[in-house]
C-alpha positions in Angstrom: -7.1 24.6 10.4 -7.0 20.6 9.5 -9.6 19.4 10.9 -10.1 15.6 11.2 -13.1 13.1 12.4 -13.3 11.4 15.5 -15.8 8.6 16.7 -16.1 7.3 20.0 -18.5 5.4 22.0 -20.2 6.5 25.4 -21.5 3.6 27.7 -24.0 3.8 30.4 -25.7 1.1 32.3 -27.7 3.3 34.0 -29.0 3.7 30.4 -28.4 7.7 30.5 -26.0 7.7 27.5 -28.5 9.5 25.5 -27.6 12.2 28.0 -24.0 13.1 25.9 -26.3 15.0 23.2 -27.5 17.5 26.1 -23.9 17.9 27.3 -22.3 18.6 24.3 -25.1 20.7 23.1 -24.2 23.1 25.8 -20.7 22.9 25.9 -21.2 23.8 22.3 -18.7 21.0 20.7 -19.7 20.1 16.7 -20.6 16.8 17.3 -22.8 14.1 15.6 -24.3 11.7 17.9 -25.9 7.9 16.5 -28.5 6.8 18.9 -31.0 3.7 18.8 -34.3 4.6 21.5 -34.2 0.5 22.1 -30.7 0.5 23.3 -30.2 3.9 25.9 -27.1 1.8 27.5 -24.8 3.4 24.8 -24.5 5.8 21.3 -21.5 6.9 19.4 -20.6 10.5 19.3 -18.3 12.0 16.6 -16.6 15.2 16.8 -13.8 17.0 14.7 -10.3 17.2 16.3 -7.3 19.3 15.1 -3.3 18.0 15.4 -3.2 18.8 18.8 -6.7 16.7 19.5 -8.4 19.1 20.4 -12.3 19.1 19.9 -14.2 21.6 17.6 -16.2 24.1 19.1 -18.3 27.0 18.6 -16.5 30.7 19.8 -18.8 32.4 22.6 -20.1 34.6 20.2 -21.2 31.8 17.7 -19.7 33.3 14.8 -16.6 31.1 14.7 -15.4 27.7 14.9 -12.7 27.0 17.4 -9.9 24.8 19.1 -11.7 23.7 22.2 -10.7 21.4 24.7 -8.4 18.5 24.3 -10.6 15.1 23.9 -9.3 13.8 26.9 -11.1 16.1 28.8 -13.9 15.8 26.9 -14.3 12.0 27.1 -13.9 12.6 31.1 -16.5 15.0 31.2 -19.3 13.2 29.3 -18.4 10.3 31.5 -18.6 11.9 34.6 -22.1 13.4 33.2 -23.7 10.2 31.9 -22.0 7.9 34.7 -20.3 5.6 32.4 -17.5 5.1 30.1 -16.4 7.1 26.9 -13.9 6.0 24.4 -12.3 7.7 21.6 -9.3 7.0 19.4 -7.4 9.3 21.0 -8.7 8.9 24.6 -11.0 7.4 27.3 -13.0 8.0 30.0 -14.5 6.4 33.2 -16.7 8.3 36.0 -15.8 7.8 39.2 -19.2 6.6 40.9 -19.7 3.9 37.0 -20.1 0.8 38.0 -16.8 -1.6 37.3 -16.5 -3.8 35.2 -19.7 -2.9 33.1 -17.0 -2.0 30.4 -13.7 -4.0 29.6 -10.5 -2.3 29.6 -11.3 -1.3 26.2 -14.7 1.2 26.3 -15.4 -0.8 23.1 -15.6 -4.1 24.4 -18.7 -3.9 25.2 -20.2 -6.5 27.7 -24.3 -5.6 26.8 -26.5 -8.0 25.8 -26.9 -7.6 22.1 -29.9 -9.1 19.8 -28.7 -11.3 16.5 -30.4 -8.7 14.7 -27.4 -6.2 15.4 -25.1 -8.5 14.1 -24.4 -8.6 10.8 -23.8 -11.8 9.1 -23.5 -10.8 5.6 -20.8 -8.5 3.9 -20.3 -7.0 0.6 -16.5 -5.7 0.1 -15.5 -3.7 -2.8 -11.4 -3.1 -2.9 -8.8 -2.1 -5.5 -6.6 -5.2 -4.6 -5.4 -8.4 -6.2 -6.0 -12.3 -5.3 -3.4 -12.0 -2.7 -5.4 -9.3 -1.2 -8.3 -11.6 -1.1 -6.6 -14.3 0.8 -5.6 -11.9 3.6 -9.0 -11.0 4.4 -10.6 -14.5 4.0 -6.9 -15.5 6.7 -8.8 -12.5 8.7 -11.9 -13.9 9.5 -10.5 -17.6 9.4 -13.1 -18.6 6.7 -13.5 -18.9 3.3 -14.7 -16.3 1.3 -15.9 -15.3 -2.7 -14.9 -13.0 -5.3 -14.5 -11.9 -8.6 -13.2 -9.2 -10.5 -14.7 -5.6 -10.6 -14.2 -2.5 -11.8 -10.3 -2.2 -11.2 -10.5 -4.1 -8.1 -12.6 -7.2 -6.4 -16.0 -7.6 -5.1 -15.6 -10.0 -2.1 -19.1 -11.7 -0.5 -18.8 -13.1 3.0 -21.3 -15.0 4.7 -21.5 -15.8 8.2 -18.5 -13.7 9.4 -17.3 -11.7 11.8 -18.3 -7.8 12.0 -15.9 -6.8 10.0 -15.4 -3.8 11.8 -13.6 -5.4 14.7 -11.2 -7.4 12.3 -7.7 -6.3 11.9 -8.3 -5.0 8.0 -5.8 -5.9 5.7 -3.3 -3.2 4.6 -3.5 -5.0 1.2 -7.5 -4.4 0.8 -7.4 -0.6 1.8 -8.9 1.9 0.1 -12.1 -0.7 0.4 -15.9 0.2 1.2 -17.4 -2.4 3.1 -21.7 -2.8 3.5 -22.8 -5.2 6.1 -26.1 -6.2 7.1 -28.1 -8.4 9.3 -31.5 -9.0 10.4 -31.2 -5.1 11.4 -29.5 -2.3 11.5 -27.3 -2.4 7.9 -24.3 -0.6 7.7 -21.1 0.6 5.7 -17.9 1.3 6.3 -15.4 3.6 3.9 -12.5 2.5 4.9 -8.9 5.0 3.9 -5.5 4.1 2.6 -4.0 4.8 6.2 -6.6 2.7 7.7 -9.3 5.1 9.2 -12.9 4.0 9.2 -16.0 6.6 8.3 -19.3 4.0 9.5 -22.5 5.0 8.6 -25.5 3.2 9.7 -28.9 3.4 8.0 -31.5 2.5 10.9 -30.3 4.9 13.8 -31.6 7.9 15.5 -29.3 10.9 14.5 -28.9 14.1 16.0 -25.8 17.1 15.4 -25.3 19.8 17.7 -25.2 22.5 18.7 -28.4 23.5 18.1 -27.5 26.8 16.0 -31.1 27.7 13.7 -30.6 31.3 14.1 -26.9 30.7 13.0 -25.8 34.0 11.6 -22.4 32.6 10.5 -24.1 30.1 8.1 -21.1 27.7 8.3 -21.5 25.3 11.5 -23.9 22.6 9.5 -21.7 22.8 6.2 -18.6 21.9 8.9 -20.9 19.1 10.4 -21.7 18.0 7.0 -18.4 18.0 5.1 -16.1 17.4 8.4 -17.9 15.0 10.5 -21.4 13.6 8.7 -22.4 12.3 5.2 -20.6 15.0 3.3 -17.6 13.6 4.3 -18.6 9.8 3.8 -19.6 11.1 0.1 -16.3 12.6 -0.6 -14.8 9.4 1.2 -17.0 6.7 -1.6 -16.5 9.2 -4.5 -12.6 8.9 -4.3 -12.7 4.9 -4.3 -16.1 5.3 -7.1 -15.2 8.4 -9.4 -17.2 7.3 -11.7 -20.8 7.6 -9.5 -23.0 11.0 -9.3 -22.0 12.4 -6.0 -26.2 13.5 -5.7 -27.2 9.6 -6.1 -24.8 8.4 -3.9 -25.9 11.4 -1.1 -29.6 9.9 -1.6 -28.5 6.7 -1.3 -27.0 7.3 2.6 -29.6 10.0 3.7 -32.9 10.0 1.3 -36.5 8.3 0.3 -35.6 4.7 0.3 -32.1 5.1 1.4 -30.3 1.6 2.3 -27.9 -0.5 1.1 -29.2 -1.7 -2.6 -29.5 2.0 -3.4 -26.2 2.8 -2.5 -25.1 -0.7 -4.3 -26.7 0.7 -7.4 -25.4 4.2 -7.1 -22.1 3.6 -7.0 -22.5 1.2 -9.8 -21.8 -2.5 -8.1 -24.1 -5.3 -9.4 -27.6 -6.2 -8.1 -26.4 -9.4 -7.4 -24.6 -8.2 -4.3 -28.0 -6.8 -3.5 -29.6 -9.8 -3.5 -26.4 -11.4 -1.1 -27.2 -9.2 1.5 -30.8 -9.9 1.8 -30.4 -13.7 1.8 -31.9 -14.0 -1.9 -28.9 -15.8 -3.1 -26.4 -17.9 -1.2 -22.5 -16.6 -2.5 -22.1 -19.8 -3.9 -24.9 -18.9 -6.1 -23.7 -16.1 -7.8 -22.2 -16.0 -11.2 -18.2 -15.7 -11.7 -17.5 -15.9 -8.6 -14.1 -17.9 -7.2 -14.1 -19.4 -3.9 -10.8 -18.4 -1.5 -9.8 -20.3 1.6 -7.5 -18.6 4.4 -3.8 -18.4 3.9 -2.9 -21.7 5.8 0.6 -22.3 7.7 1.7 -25.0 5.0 0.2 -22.6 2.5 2.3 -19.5 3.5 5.4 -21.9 3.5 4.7 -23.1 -0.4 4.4 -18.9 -1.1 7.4 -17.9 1.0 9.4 -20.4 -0.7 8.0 -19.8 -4.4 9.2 -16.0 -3.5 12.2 -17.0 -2.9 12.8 -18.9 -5.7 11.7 -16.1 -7.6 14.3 -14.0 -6.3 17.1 -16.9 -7.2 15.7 -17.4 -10.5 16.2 -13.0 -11.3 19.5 -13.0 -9.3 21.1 -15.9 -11.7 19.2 -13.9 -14.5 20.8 -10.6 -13.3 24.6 -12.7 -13.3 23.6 -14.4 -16.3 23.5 -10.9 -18.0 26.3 -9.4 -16.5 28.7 -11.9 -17.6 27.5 -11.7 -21.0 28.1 -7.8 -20.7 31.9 -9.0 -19.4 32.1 -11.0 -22.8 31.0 -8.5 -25.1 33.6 -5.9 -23.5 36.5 -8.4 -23.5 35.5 -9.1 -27.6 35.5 -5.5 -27.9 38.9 -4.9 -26.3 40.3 -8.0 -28.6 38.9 -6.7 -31.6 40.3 -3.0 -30.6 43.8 -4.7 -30.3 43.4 -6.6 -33.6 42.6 -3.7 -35.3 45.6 -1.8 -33.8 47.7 -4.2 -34.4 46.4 -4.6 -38.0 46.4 -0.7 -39.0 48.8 1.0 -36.9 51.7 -2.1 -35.6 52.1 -4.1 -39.6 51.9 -1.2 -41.4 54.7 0.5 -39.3 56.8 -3.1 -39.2 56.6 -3.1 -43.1 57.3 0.5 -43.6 61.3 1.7 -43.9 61.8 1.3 -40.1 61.3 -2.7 -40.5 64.2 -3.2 -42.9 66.2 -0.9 -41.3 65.6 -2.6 -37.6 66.3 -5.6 -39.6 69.9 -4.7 -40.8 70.8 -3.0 -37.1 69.8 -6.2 -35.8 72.3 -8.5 -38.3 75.3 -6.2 -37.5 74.7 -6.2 -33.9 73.9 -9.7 -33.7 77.4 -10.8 -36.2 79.4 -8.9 -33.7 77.3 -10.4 -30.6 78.4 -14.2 -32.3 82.3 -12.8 -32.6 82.5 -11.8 -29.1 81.0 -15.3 -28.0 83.8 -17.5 -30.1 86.3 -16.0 -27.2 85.1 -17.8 -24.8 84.4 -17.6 -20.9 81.4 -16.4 -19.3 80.5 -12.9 -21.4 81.3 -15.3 -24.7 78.1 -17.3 -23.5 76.0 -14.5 -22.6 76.8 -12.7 -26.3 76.5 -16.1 -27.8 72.5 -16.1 -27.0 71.9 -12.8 -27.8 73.6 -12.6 -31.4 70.8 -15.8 -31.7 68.5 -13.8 -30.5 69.4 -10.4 -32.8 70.2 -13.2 -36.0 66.7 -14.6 -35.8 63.9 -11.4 -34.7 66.2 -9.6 -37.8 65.3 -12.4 -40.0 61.2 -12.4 -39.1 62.1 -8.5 -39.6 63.4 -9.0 -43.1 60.7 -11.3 -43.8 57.8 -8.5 -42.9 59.2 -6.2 -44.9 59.4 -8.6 -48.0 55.9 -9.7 -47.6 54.1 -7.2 -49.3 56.7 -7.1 -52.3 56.1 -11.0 -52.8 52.3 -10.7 -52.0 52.1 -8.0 -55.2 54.9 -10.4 -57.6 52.1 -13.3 -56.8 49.2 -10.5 -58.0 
């Protein structure tokens, strides 16, 4: 079975969202669930889904791990038991008796009042990408941005931004890990080829269900780990950072003195990038870095047109070359010919069957000039051909003498 993660949101403004961890602990769904005591109104909830999206669970006689139900019907049924709204990737929810309108259309929209610390206004972004990767993201969040070169990528610092999270990332800048942080709550985000998202957050409550101590199978919280929780984020960073020691970069999400600058150091990015986050230095500040502006209109005009241009300049290099291929086999034919003509045609013209052509050619060409000195019509005809018979017999005779004189002269 291919099982995959899922994260979703469940809102409540009756503040009972921390009720989803109770629901799904009895329907008995693998699920992690990120909570925050100061903010009941909502927590995220991650489960594993199969093709069909349909939610892991645990078989009635806890031994197995199962297809449950689809994740439709699981985001209706934690909103019907919270009173909110629930919103997953795949699906969404909304209880009858929730009150409208305390969600947008979109569960994730969220319309709660949210403290500055929660938003994060620093970014460290590590991706395996070029400058023209850079420019995409600093054209994402419409301001300008710094970088250098890393690694076998660039290390991008962004100040004052946008949660990067609720950007349209890049296809140029993925696989990319991403660590924000503000006054609170600091976070990354691993970020795949195909554009999926594992977020990990240092400073929230966490809980996994279902509750299985006695569990006799032994498998449910290696599932949890390596499907849905930090096991899976590991395997995620170690893929973009092969170099790193899988058990530092484990300590760095979940141990003593986990955070964000011992998961910098872990995976082996500079303390510098450290120091960004925490408002020690200022991007400008730090060494070998390159400022990078979003891609204007008038800028992405000047690169359209230098593409095209390079596309002219190959296509008239790619003519360029196949007309001198059209010379060089048109000086090969003409050297074929003159070497025919030289070993094969003279030597045959100057052999026994020149002279001999030669004499045919006087006879016929005598009797041609007799037949012409009657006159009338036919006398005309057999007047230009003798000429003609007279004079190819006489470049005849003189082939065939040729060689004679050429070895009288030696």
């Amino acid at each position: 079975m291919n099982w995959r993660r899922s994260t979703g949101i469940v809102i409540s403004k009756t503040g009972q969202a921390v009720r989803a961890a109770g629901f799904l602990d009895g329907a008995q769904v693998l699920a992690r669930i990120e909570s925050d005591p100061e903010a009941p109104d909502s927590v995220l909830v991650t489960v594993a889904v199969d093709e069909a999206d349909r939610v892991a669970i645990l078989s009635e006689d806890g031994r197995r791990i199962v297809p449950g139900p689809a994740v439709a019907d699981l985001a209706q049924a934690i909103a019907d038991d919270v009173h909110g709204e629930v919103g997953f990737a795949e699906a969404a929810g909304r209880a009858e008796d929730s009150e409208q309108g305390a969600a947008g259309p979109d569960p994730f929209d969220q319309h709660l009042d949210v403290d500055a610390a929660y938003a994060p206004d620093r970014a460290v972004i590590f991706a395996r990408t070029g400058a023209a990767g850079v420019i995409d993201l600093a054209t994402a969040v419409d301001q300008r941005v710094y970088t250098r070169e890393h690694l076998d990528g660039q290390l991008v610092f962004v100040a004052d931004g946008p949660a990067l999270t609720a950007v349209e990332w890049p296809g140029a800048l993925r696989p990319a890990l991403v660590i924000e942080q503000g006054a609170a709550f600091p976070a990354l985000t691993a970020v795949t080829v195909d554009g999926s998202a594992h977020v990990h957050t240092w400073d929230v409550q966490v809980t996994e269900v279902p509750d299985v101590s006695g569990d006799a199978l032994g498998g449910v919280r290696a599932f949890l780990d390596t499907v849905i929780g930090t096991g899976a984020l590991v395997g995620r960073l170690m893929r973009l950072f092969p170099a790193a020691e899988p058990l530092g970069v484990r300590t760095a999400l979940d141990g003593v003195d986990a955070g964000p600058a011992r998961l910098l150091a872990a995976l082996g990015l500079p303390a510098d990038a450290a120091a960004f986050l925490v408002h020690d230095r200022a991007a400008g500040e730090l060494e070998q870095v390159t400022p990078v502006d979003p891609d204007t209109l008038v800028e992405s005009l000047r690169r359209a047109m230098s593409g095209a241009s390079v596309t002219m300049t190959e296509t008239a290099e790619a003519m360029r070359q196949r007309a001198e291929a059209m010379r060089l086999r048109a000086e090969t034919v003409f050297d074929a010919a003159e070497t025919f003509t030289e070993e094969v045609v003279l030597p045959a013209r100057q052999s026994w069957l020149t002279p001999s052509l030669a004499v045919a050619e006087a006879v016929l060409g005598a009797l041609a000039i007799r037949r012409a000195r009657r006159g009338g019509a036919l006398g005309v005809i057999s007047g230009v051909l003798g000429a003609v018979l007279l004079t190819d017999a006489t470049v005849n005779l003189a082939i065939a003498a040729s060689p004679l004189l050429r070895r009288g002269r030696d």
